[in-house]
C-alpha positions as YAML, in Angstrom:
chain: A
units: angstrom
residues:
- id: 1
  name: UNK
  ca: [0.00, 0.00, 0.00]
- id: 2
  name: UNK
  ca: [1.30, 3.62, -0.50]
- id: 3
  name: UNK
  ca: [1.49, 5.61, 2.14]
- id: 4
  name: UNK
  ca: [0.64, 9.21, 2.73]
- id: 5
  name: UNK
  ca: [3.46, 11.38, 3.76]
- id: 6
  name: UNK
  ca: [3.33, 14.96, 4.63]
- id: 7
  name: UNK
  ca: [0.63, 16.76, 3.26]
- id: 8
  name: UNK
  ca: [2.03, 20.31, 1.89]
- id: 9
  name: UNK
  ca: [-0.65, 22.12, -0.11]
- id: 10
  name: UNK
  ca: [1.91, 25.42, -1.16]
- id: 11
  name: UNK
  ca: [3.94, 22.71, -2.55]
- id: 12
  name: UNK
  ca: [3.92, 22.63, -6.29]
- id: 13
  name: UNK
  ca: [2.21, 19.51, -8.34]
- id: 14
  name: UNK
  ca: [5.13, 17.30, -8.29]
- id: 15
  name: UNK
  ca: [6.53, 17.56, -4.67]
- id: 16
  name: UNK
  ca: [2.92, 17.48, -3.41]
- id: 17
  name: UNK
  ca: [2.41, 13.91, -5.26]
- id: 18
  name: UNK
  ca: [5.81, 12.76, -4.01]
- id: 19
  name: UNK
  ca: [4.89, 13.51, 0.10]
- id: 20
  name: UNK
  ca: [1.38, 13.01, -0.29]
- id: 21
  name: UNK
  ca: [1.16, 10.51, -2.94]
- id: 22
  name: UNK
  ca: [4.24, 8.32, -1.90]
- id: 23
  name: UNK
  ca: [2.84, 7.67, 1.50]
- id: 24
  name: UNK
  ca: [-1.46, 6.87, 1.43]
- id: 25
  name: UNK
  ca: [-25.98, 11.60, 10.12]
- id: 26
  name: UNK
  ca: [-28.23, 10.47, 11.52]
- id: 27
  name: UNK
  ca: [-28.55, 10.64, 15.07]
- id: 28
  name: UNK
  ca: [-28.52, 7.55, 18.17]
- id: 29
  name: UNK
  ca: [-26.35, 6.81, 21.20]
- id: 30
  name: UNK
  ca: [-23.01, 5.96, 20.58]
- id: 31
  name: UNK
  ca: [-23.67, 2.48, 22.11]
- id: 32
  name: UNK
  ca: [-26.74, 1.69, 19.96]
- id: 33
  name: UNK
  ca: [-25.07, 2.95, 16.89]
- id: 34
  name: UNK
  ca: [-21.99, 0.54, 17.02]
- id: 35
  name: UNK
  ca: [-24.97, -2.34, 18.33]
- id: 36
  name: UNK
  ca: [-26.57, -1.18, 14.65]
- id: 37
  name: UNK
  ca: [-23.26, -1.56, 13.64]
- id: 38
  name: UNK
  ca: [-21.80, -4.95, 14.49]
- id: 39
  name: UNK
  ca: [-25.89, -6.43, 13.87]
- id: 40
  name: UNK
  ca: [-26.69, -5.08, 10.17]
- id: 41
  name: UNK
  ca: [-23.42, -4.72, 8.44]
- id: 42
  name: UNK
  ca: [-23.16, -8.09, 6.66]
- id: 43
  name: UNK
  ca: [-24.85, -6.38, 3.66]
- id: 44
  name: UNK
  ca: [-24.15, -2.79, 4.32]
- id: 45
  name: UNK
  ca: [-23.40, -0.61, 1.12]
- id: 46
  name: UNK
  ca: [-20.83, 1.89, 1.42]
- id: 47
  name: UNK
  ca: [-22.39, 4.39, 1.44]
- id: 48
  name: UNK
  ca: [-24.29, 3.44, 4.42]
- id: 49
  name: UNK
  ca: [-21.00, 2.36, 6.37]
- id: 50
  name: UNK
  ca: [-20.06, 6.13, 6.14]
- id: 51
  name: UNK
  ca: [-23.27, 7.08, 7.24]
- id: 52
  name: UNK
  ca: [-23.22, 5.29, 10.90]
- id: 53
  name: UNK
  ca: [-18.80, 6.17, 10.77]
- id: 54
  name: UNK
  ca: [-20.85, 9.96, 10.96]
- id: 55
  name: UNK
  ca: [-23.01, 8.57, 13.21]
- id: 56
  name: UNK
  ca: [-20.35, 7.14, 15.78]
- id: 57
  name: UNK
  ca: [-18.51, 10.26, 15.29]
- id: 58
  name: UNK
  ca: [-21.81, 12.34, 16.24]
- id: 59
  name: UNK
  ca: [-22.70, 9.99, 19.06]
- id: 60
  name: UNK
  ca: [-18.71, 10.53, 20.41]
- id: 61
  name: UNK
  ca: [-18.55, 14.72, 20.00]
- id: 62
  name: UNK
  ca: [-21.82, 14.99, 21.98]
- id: 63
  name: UNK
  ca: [-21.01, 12.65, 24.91]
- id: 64
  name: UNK
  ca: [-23.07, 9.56, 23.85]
- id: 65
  name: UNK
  ca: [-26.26, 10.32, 24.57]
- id: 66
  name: UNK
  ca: [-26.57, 14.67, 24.34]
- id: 67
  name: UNK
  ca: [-30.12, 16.36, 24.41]
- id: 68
  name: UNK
  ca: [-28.33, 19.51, 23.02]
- id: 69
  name: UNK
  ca: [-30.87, 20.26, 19.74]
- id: 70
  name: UNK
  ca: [-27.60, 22.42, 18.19]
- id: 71
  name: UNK
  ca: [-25.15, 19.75, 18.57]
- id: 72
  name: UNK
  ca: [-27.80, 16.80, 17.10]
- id: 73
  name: UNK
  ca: [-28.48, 18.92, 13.85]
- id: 74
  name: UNK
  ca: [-25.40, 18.98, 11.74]
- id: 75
  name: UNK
  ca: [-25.10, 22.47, 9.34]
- id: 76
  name: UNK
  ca: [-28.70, 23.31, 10.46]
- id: 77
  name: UNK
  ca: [-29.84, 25.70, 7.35]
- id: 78
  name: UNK
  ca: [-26.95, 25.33, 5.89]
- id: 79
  name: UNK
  ca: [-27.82, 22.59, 3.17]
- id: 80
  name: UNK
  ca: [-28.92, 25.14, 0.73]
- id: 81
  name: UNK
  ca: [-25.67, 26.87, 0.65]
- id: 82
  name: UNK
  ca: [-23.87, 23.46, 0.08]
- id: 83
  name: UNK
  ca: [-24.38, 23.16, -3.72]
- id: 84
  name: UNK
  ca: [-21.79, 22.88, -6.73]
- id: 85
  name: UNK
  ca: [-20.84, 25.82, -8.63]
- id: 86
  name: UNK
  ca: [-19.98, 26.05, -12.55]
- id: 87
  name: UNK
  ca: [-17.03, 27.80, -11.95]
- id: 88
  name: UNK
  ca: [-13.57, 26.02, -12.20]
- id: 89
  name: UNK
  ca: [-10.45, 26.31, -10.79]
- id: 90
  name: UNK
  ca: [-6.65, 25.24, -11.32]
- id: 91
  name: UNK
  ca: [-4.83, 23.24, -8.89]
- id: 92
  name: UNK
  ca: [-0.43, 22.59, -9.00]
- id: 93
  name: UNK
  ca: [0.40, 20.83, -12.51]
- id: 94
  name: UNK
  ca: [-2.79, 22.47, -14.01]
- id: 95
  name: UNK
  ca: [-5.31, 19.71, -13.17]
- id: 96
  name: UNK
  ca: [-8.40, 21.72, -13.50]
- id: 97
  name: UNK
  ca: [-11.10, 20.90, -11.10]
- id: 98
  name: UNK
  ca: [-14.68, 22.01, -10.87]
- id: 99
  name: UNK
  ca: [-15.53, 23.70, -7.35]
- id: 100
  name: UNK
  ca: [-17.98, 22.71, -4.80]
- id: 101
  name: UNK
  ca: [-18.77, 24.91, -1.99]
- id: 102
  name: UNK
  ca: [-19.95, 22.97, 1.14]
- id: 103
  name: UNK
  ca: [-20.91, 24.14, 4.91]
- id: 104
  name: UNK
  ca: [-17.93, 25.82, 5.86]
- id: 105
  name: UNK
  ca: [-15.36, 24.66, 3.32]
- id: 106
  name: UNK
  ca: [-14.79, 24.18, -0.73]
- id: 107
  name: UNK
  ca: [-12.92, 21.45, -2.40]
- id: 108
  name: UNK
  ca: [-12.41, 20.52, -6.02]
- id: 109
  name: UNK
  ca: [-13.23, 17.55, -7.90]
- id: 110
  name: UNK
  ca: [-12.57, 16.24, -11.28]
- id: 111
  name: UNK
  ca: [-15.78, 17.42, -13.68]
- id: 112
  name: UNK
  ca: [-16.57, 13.40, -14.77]
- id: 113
  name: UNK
  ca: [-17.07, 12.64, -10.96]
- id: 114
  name: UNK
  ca: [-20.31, 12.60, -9.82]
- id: 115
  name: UNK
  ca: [-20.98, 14.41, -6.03]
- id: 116
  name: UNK
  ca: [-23.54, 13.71, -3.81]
- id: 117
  name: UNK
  ca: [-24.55, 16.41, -1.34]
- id: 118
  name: UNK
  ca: [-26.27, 15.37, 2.02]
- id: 119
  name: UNK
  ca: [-26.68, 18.30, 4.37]
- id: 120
  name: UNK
  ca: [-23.14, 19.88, 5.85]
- id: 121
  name: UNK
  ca: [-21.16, 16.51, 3.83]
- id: 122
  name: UNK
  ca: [-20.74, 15.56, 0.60]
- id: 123
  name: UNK
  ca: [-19.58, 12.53, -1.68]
- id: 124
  name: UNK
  ca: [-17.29, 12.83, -4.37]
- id: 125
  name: UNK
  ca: [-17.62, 9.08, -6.45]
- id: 126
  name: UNK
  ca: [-15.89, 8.23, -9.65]
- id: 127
  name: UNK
  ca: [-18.16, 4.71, -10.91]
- id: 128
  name: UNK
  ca: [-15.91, 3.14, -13.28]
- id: 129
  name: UNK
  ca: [-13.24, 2.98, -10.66]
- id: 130
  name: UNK
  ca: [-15.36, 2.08, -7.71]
- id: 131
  name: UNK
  ca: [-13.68, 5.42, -6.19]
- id: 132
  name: UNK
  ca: [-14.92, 7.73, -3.71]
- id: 133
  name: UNK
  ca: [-13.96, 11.00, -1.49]
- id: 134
  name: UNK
  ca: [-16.29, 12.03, 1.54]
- id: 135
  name: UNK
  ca: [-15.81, 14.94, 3.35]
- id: 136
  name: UNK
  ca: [-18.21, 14.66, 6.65]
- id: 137
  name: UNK
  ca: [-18.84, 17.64, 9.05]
- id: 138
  name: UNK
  ca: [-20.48, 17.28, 12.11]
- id: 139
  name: UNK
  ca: [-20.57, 19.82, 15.19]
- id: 140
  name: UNK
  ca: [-17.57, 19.67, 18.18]
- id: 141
  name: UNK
  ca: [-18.24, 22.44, 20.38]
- id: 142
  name: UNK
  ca: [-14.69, 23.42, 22.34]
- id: 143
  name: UNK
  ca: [-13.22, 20.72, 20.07]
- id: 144
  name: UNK
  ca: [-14.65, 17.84, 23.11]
- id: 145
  name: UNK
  ca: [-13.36, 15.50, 20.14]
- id: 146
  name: UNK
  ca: [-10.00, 14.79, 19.53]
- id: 147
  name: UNK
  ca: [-9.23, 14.13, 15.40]
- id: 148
  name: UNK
  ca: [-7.31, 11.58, 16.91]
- id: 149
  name: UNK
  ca: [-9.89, 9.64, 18.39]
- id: 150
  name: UNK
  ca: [-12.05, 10.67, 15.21]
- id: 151
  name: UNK
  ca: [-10.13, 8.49, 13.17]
- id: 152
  name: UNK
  ca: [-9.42, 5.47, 15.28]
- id: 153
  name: UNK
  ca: [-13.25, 5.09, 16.11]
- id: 154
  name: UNK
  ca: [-13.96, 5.62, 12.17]
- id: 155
  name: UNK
  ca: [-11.80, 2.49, 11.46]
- id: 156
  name: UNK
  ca: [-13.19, 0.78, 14.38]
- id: 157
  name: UNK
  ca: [-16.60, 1.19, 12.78]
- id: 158
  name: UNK
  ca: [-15.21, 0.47, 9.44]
- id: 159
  name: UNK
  ca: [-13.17, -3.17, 10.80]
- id: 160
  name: UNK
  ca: [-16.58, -4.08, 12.91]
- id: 161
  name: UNK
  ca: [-19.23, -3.55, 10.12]
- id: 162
  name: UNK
  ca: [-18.33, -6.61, 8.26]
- id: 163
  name: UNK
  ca: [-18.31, -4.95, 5.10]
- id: 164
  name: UNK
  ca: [-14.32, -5.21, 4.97]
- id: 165
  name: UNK
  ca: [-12.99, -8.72, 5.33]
- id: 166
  name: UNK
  ca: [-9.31, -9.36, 5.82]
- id: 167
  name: UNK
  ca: [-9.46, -5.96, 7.54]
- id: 168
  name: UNK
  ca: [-5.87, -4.64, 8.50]
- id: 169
  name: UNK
  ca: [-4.75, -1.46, 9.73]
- id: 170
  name: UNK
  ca: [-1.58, -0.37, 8.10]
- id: 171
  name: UNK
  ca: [1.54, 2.09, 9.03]
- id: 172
  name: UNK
  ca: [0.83, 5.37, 8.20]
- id: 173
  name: UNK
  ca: [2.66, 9.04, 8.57]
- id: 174
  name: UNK
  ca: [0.13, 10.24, 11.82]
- id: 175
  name: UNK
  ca: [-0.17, 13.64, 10.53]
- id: 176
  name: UNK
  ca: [-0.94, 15.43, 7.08]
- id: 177
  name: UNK
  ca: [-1.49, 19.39, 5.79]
- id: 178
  name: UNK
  ca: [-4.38, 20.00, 4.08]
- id: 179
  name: UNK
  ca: [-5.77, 23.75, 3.70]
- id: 180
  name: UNK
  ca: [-3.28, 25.14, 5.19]
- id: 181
  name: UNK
  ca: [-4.13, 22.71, 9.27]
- id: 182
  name: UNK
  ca: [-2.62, 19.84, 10.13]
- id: 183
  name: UNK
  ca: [-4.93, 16.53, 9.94]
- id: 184
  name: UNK
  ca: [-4.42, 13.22, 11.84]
- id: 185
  name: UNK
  ca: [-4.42, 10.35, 9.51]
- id: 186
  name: UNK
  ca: [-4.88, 6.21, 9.98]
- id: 187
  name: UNK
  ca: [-5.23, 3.98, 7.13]
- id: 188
  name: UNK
  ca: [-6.11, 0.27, 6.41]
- id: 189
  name: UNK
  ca: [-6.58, -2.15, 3.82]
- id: 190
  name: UNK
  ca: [-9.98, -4.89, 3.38]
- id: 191
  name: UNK
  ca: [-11.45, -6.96, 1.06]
- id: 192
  name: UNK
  ca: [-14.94, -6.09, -0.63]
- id: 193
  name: UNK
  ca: [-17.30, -7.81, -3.18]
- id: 194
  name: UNK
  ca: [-17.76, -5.82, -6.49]
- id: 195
  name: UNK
  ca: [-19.62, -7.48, -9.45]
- id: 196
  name: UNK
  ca: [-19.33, -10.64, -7.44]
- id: 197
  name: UNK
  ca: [-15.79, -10.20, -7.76]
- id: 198
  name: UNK
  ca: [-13.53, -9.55, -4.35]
- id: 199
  name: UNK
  ca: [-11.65, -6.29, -5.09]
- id: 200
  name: UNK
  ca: [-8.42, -5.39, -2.49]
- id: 201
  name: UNK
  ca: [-9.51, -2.07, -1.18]
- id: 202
  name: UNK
  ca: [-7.39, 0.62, 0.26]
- id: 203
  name: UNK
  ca: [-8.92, 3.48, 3.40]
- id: 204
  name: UNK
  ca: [-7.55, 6.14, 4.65]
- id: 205
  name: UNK
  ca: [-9.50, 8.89, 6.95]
- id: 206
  name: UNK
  ca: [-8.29, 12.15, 7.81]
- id: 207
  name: UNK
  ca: [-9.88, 14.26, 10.39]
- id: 208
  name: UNK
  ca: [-9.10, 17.84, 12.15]
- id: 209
  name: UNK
  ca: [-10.87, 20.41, 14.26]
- id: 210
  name: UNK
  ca: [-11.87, 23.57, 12.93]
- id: 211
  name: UNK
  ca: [-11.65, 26.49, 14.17]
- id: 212
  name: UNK
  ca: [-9.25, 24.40, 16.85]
- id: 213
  name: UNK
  ca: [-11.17, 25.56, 20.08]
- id: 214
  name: UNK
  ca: [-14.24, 27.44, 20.56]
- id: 215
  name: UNK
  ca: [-17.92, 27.02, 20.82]
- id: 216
  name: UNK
  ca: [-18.34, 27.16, 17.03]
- id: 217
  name: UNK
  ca: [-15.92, 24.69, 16.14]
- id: 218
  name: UNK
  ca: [-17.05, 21.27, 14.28]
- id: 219
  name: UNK
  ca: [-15.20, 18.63, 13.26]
- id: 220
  name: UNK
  ca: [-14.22, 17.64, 9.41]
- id: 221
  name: UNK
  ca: [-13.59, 14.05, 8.49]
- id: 222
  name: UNK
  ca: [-12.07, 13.02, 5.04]
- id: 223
  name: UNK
  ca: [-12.65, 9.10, 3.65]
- id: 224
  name: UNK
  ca: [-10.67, 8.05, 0.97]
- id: 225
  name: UNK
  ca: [-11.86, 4.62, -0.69]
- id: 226
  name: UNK
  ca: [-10.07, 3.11, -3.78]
- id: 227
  name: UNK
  ca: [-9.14, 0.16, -5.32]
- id: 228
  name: UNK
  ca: [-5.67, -1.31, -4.28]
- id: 229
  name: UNK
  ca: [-4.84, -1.38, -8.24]
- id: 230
  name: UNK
  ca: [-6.18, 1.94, -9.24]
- id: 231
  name: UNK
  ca: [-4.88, 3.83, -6.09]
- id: 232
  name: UNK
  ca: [-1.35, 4.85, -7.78]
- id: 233
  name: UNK
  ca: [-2.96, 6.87, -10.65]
- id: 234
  name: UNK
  ca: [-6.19, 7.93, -9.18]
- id: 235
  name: UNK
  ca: [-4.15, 9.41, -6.51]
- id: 236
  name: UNK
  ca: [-2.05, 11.91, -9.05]
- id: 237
  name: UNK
  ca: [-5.16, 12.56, -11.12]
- id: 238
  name: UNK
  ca: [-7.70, 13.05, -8.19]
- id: 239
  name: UNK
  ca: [-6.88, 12.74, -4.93]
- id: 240
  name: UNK
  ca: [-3.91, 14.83, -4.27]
- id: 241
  name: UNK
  ca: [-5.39, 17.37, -6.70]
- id: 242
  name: UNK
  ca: [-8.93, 17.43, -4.48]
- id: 243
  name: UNK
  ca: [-6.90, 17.38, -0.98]
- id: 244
  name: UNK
  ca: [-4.78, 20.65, -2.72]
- id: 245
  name: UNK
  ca: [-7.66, 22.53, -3.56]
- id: 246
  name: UNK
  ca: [-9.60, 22.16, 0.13]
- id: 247
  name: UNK
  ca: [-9.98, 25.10, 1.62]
- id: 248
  name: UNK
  ca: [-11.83, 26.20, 4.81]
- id: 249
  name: UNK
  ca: [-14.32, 29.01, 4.52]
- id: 250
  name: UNK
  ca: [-14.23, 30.74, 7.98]
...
């Protein structure tokens, strides 16, 4: 598996591919979410298993079991704000990208990739490659979340759904830069049927607090999904170029 390395998004196209690129809602208890979890999973699609990952996460920022209305309600009135735009943009080694503008951030993606807006996230999928970027924002007042447990509860929800078989977590560099903050990062590795077919899949999830710590601050998750044998090239002509072009709003 490749591994990511140091995220730098002032880098230019090629050193960005060599440290990035060279390396690799909606709302239940936290305890009845991984029980829904661990019970339902055997024929979960994916898009589903990153639904209850957002769904951990929520049920972990607002203590397991919160009354708090503002923390249950994700980018409340902000989903009409989260659309595409036409306009496009140019990342490092002029890959242009079109831009999306979600709940508190923008990020580029490739014009033949189809996105998915639900509420404050978004999927980015490309079909023919079985491909997909998430970016998943959910409220962390005073940052009560860690990124670092973010992502080791995301792959705990990702090993335990029984989606992945031959689940392994792999070595990873613990920390990347995207838009300008650090991210923590964990990766693994699982099998996964496609067209009957068992396809070698690689995950990695990224996840930071923004801003760092105050009342208003909510926590972004990034889920990379890809096919072991397409991960070289999709990550030069998608992924580093989305991950350079993400950009925080406020």
């Amino acid at each position: 598996m490749q591994r990511f390395g140091a995220l730098k998004t002032q880098r230019s196209g090629d050193d960005f591919y060599e440290e990035w690129g060279c390396a690799m809602s909606r709302f239940a208890c936290a305890a009845c979410q991984r029980r829904l979890i661990r019970d339902h999973a055997s024929a979960m699609p994916l898009s589903l298993l990153i639904l209850l990952v957002t769904l951990a996460m929520m049920g972990v920022a607002c203590g397991g079991g919160s009354n708090n209305s503002e923390a249950a309600t994700p980018g409340a009135g902000a989903r009409a704000n989260a659309s595409p735009t036409a306009g496009l943009i140019t990342v490092p080694g002029g890959v242009q990208l079109r831009l999306y503008r979600g709940d508190g951030f923008s990020i580029g993606y490739l014009p033949d990739w189809q996105v998915s807006p639900a509420g404050s996230s978004v999927e980015f999928s490309h079909e023919a490659d079985s491909a997909t970027l998430s970016v998943q924002v959910v409220p962390n007042p005073n940052a009560a979340t860690s990124p670092e447990e973010t992502v080791s509860v995301s792959l705990d929800t990702f090993e335990k759904s029984g989606l992945y078989k031959n689940f392994k977590r792999v070595s990873l560099a613990p920390t990347v830069t995207v838009g300008g903050q650090i991210w923590q990062q964990q990766g693994a590795t699982g099998d996964v049927q496609i067209l009957g077919q068992q396809v070698r899949m690689e995950i990695v999830l990224l996840a930071t607090n923004h801003p760092a710590h105050s009342a208003q601050t909510r926590l972004y998750s990034i889920y990379i999904v890809v096919p072991e044998v397409r991960y070289q090239q999709l990550s030069r002509s998608a992924f580093v170029p989305m991950l350079q072009s993400f950009r925080f709003l406020s």
